[in-house]
C-alpha positions as a Markdown table, in Angstrom:
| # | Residue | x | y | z |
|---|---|---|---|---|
| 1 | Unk | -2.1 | 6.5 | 24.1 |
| 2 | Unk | -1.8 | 3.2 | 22.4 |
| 3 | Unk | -3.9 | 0.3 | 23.9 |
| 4 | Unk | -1.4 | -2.7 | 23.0 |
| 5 | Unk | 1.1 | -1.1 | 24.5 |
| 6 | Unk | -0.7 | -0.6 | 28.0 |
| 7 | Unk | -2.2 | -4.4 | 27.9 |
| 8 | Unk | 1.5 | -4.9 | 27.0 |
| 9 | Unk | 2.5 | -2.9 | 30.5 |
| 10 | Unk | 0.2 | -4.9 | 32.5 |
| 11 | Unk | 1.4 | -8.6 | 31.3 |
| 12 | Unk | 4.8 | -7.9 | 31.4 |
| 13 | Unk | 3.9 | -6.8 | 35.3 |
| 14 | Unk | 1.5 | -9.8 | 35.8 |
| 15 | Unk | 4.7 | -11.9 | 34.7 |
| 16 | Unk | 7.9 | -10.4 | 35.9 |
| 17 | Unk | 7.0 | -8.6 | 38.7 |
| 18 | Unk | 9.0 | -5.3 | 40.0 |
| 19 | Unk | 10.4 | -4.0 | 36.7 |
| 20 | Unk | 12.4 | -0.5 | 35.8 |
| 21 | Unk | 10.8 | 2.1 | 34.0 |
| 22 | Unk | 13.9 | 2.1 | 31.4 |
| 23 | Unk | 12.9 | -0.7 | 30.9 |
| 24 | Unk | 9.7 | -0.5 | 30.1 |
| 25 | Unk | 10.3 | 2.2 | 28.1 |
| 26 | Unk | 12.9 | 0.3 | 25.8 |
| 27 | Unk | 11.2 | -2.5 | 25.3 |
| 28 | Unk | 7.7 | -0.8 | 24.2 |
| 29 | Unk | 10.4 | 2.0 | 22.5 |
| 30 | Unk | 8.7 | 5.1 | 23.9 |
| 31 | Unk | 10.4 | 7.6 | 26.1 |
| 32 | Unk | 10.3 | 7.2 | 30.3 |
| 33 | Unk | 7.6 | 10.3 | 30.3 |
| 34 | Unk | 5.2 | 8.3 | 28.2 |
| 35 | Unk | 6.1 | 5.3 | 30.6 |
| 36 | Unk | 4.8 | 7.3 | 33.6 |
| 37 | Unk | 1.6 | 8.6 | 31.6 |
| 38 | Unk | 0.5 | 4.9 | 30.9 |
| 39 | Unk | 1.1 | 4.0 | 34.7 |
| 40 | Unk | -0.9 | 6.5 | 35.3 |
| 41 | Unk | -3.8 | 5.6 | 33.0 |
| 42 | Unk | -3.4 | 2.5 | 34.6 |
| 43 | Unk | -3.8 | 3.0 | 37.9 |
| 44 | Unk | -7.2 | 5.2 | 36.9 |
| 45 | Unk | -8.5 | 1.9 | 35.5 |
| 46 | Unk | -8.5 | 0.1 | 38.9 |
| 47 | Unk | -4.7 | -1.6 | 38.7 |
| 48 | Unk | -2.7 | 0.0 | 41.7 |
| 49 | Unk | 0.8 | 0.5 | 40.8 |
| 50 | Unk | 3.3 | 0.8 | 42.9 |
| 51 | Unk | 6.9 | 2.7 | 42.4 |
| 52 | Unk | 9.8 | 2.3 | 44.7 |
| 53 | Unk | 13.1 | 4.3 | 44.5 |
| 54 | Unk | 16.4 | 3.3 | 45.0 |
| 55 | Unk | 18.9 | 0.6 | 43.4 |
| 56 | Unk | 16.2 | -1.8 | 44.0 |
| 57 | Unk | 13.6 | 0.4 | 42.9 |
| 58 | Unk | 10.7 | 0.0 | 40.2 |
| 59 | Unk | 7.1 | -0.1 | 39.2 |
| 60 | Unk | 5.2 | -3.0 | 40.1 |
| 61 | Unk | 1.8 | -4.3 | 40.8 |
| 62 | Unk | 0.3 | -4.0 | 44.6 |
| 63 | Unk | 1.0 | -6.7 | 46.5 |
| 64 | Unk | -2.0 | -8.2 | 47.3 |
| 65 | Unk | -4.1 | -7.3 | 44.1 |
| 66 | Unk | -5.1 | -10.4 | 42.2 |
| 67 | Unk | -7.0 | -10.1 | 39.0 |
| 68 | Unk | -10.0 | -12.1 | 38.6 |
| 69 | Unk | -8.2 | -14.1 | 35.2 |
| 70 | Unk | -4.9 | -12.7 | 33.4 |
| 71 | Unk | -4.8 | -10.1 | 31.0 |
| 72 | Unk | -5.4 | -12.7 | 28.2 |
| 73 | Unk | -5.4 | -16.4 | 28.3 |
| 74 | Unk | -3.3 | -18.7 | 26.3 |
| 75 | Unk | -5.9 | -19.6 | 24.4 |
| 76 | Unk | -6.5 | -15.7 | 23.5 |
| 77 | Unk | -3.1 | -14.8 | 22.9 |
| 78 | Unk | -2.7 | -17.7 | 20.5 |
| 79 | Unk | -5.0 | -16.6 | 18.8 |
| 80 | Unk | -3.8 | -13.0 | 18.9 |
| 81 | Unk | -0.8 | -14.5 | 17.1 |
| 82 | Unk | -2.4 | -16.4 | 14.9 |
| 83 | Unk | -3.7 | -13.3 | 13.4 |
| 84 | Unk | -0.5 | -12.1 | 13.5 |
| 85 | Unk | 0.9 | -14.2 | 11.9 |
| 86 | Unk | -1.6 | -14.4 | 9.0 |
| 87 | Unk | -1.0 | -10.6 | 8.3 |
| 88 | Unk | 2.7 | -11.4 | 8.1 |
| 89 | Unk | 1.7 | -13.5 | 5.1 |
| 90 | Unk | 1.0 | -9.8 | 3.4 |
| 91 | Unk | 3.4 | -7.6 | 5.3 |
| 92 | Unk | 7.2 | -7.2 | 5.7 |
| 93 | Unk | 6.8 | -6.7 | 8.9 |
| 94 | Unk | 7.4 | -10.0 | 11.7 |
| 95 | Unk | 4.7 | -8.3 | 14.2 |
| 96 | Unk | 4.0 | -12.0 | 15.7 |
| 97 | Unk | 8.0 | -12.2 | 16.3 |
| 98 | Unk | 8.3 | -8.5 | 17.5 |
| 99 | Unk | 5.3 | -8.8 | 20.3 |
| 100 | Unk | 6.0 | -12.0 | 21.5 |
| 101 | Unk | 9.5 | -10.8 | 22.0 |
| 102 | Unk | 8.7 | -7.3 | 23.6 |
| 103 | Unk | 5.9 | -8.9 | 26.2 |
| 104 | Unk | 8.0 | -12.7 | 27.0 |
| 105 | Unk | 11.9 | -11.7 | 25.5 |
| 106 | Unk | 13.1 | -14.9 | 24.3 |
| 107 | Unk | 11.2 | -17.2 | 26.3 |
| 108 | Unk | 8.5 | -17.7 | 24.4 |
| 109 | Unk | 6.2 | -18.9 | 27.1 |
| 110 | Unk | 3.0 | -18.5 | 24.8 |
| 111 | Unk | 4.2 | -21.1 | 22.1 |
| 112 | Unk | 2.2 | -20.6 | 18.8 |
| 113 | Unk | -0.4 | -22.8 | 17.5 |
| 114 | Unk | 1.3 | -25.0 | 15.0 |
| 115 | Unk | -2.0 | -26.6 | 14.1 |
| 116 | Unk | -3.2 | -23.3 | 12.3 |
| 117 | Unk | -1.7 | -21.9 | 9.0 |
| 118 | Unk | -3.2 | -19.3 | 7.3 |
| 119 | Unk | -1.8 | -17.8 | 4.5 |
| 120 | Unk | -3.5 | -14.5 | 3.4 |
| 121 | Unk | -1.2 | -13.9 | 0.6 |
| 122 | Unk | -1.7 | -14.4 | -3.5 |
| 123 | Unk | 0.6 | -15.9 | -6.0 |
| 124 | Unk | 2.0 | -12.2 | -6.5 |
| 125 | Unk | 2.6 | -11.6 | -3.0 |
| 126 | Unk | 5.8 | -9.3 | -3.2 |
| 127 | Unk | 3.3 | -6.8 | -5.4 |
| 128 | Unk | 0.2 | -7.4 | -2.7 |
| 129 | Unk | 2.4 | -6.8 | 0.4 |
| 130 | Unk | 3.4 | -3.5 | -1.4 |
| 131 | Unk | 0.5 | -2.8 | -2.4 |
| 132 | Unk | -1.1 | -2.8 | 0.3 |
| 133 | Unk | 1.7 | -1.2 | 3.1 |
| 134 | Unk | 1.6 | 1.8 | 0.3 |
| 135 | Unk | -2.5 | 2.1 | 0.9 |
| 136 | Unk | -1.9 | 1.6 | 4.7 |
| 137 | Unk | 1.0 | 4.6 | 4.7 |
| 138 | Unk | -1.6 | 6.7 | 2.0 |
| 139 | Unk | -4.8 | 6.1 | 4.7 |
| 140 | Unk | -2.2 | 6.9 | 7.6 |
| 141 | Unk | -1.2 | 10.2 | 6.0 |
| 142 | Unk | -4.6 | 11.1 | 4.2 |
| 143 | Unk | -3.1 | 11.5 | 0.6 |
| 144 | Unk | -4.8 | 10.6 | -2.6 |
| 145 | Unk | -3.3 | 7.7 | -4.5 |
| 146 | Unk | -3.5 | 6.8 | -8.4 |
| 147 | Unk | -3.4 | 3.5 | -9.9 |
| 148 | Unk | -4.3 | 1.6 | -13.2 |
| 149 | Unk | -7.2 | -0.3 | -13.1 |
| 150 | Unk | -8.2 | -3.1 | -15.8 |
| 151 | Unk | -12.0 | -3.9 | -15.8 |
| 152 | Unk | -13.6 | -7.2 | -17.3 |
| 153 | Unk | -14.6 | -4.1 | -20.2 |
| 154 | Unk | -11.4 | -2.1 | -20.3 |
| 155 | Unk | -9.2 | -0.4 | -18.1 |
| 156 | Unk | -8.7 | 3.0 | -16.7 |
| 157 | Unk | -6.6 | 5.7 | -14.6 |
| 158 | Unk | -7.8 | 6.3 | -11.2 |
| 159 | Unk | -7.5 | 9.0 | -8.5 |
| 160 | Unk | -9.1 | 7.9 | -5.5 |
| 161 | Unk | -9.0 | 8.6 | -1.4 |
| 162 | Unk | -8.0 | 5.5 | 0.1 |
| 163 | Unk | -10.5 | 4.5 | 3.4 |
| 164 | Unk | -9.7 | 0.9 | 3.7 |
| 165 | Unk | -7.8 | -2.4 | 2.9 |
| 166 | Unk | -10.0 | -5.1 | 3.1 |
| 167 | Unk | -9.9 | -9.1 | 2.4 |
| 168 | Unk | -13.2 | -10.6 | 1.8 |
| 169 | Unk | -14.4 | -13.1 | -1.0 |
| 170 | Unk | -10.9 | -14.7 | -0.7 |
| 171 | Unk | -9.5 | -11.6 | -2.4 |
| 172 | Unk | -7.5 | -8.4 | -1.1 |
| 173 | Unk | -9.3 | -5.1 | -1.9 |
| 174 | Unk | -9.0 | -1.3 | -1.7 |
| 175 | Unk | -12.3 | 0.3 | -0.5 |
| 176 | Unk | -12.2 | 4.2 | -1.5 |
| 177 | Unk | -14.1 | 7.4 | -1.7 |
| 178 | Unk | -13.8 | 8.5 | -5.7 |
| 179 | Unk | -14.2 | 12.3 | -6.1 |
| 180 | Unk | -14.5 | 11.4 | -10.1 |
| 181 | Unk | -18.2 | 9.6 | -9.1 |
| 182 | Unk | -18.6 | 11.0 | -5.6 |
| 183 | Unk | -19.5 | 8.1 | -4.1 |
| 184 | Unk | -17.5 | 4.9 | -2.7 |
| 185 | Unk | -16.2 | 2.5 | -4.3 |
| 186 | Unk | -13.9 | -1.2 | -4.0 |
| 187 | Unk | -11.4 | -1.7 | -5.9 |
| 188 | Unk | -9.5 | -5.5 | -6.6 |
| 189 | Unk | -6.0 | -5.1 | -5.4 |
| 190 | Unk | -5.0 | -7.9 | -8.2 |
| 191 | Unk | -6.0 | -5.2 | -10.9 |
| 192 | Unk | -4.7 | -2.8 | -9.9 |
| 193 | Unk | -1.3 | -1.7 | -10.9 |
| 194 | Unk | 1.2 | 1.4 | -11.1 |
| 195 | Unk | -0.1 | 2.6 | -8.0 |
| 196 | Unk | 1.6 | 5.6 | -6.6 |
| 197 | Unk | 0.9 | 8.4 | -3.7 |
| 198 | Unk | 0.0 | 11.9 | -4.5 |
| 199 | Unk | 1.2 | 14.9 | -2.9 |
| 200 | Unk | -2.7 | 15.9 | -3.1 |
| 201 | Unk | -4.6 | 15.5 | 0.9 |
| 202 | Unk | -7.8 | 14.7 | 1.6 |
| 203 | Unk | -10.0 | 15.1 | 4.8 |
| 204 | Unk | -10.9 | 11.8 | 6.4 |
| 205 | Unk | -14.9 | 11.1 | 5.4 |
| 206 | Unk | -17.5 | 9.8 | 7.7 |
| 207 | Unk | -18.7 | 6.5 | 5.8 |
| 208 | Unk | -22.3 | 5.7 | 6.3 |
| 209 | Unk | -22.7 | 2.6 | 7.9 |
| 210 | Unk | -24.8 | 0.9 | 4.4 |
| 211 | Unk | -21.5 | 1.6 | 2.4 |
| 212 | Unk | -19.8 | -0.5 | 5.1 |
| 213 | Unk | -21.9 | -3.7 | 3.7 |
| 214 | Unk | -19.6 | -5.2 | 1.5 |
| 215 | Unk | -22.1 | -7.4 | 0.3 |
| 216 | Unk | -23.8 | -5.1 | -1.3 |
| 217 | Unk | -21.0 | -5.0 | -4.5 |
| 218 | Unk | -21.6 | -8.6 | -5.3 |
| 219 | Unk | -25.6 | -9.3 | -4.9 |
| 220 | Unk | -26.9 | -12.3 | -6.4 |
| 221 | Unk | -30.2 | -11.5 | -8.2 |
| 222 | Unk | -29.3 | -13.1 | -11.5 |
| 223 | Unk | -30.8 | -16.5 | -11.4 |
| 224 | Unk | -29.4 | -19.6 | -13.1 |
| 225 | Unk | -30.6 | -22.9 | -13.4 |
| 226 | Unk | -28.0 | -25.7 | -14.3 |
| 227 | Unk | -27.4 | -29.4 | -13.7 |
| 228 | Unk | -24.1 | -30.4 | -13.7 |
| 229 | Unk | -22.6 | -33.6 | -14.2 |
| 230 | Unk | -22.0 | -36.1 | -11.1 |
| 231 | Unk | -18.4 | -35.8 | -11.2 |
| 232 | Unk | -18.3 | -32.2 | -10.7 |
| 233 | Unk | -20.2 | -32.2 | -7.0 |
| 234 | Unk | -16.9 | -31.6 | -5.6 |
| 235 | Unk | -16.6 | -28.4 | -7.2 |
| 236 | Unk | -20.8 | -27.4 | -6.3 |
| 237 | Unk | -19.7 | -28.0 | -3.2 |
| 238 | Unk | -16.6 | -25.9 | -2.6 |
| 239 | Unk | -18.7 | -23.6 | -3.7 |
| 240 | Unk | -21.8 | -23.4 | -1.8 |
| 241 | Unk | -21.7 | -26.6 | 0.5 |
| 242 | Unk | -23.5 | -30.7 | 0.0 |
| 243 | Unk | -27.1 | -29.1 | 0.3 |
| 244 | Unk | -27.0 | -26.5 | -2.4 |
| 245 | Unk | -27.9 | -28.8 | -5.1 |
| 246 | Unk | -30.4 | -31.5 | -5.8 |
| 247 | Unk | -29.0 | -35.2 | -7.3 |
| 248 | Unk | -31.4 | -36.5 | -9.9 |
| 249 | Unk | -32.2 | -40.3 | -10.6 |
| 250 | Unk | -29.4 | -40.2 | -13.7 |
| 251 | Unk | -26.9 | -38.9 | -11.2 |
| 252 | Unk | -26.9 | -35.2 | -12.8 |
| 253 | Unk | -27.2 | -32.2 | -10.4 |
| 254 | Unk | -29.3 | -29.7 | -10.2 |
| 255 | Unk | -28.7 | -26.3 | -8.9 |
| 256 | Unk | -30.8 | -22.8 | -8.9 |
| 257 | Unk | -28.4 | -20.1 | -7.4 |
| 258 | Unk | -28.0 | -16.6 | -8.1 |
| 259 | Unk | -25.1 | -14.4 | -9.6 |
| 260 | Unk | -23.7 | -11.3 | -9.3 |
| 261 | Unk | -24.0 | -10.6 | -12.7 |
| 262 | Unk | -23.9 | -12.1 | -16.7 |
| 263 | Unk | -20.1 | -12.0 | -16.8 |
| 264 | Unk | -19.4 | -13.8 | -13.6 |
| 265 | Unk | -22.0 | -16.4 | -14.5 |
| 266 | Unk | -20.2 | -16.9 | -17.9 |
| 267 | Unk | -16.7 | -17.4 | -16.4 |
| 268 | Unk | -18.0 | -19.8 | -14.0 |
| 269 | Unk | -20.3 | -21.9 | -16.7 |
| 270 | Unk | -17.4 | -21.9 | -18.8 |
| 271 | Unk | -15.1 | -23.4 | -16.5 |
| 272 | Unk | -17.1 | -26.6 | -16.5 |
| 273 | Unk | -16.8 | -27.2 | -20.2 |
| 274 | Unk | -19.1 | -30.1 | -21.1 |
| 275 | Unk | -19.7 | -31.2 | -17.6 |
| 276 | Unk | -22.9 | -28.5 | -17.6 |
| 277 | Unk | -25.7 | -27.5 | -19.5 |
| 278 | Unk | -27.4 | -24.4 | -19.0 |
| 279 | Unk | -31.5 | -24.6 | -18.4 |
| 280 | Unk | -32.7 | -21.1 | -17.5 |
| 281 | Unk | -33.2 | -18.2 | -18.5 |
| 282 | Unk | -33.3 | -18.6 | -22.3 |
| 283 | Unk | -31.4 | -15.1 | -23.0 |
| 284 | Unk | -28.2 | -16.2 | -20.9 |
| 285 | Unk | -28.3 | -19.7 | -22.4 |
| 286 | Unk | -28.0 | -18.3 | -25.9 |
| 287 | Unk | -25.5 | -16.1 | -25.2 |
| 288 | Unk | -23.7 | -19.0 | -23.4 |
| 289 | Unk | -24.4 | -20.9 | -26.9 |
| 290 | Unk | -22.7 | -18.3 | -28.7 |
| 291 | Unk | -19.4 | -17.5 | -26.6 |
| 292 | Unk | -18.9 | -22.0 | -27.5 |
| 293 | Unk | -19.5 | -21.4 | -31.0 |
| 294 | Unk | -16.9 | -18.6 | -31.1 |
| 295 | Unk | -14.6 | -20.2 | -29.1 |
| 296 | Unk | -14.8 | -23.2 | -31.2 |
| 297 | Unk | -14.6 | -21.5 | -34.5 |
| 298 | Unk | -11.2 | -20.5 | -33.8 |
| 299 | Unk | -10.0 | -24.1 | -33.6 |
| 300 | Unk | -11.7 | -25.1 | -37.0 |
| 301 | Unk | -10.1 | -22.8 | -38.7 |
């Protein structure tokens, strides 16, 4: 029994009244028996229905019975389409369009929220929106899937049993059980290519609720200090917001944060070219040192 499609039952009541169970049952495409069952489940939640017979007959909600607020509010469906809406940025599929459509028709009585565009999508968005409808069908079905992976060190072939598709850190990611390690894992969707479905099935795993803290793949225990020049605050604070850093009386700033690692710290110290400079610790800003001196070697030649 699908829960949209019974809130779906009840606003199209709420709004329209007496209604067929044809009807119903075309416009939520499920037979006329699995019409009745959801009346029925319905009715056991508190919401009398009532079915009349004849050429003026149909299901509709007592006479009489008021609910205390609607099913949803505007405000709450908007929003319900505004999510929507931002999956459509990653799937084929117009869900936004196809509910609105199934519980209003063509009125569209709920109008969207033109004010709010979010766009969940990547500059390869035909490879992410396949990507990721393959993982959803491979979670659905519980087969194993294989992909190429490229690390920051190298790259690899994976076998993996897909669990879930999440977006977090601004990214799109695969979260996974890996027989190879026997643990979890999360994978970057953006690195991972060639990704096919096995034949091979797996039995859905209970995941213990720490493995469900995302977080926990991107601590920040390595501590860097670093003042930046003024004209990069913009960036410091995109990054962590105006109170993360501390302006000097020369204008610099001065920040203290943590990082998930050497390699991420590098990238992002890199980025800034001469607009940083590197305080603490000593180790990271020798090897920050060398990385210039290679880099610049290659032009003097």
């Amino acid at each position: 029994m699908k829960i949209d499609r019974i809130l779906g039952i009840i606003t199209v009541l709420q709004r329209k009244g007496k209604v067929t169970m044809p009807y119903l049952a075309e416009k939520f495409e499920v037979s006329c028996r699995t019409i009745a069952r959801d009346i029925e489940a319905i009715c056991g939640a508190g919401i009398p229905i009532v079915a009349t017979q004849g050429a003026d007959g149909g299901v509709e909600i007592m006479e009489g019975f008021n609910f205390d607020t609607t099913v949803f509010t505007k405000d709450e469906l908007q929003a319900v389409f505004a999510g929507l809406k931002a999956l459509e940025s990653v799937s084929a599929a117009p869900a936004s369009s196809a509910l609105s459509d199934k519980l209003y028709g063509k009125e569209k009585v709920i109008p969207l929220d033109e004010n709010i565009l979010v766009d969940l999508s990547s500059f390869y968005k035909d490879s992410l929106s396949e990507k990721i409808n393959m993982l959803k069908k491979a979670i659905h079905e519980k087969k194993c899937v294989t992909f190429h992976y490229y690390y920051n060190k190298g790259e690899d072939d994976k076998l993996i049993e897909p669990a879930l598709v999440v977006f977090k850190w601004s990214g799109w990611y695969v979260f996974v059980f890996c027989p190879g390690r026997n643990d979890f894992r999360m994978y970057k969707l953006g690195r991972l290519w060639d990704l096919k479905i096995t034949d091979k099935s797996f039995e859905q795993r209970e995941i213990p609720a720490e493995k469900l803290d995302f977080g926990q793949h991107f601590t920040d225990e390595y501590m860097i200090e670093a003042v930046y020049e003024a004209s990069e605050k913009y960036r410091l604070v995109e990054k962590y917001g105006p109170y993360s850093f501390t302006e000097r009386e020369d204008g610099r700033l001065y920040t203290k944060w943590g990082f998930s690692g050497q390699d991420n710290a590098m990238s992002w110290f890199l980025s800034f070219g001469d607009k940083v400079e590197i305080l603490k610790p000593e180790d990271f800003k020798t090897d920050y040192i060398e990385r210039t001196k290679k880099t610049l070697s290659k032009y003097e030649k």
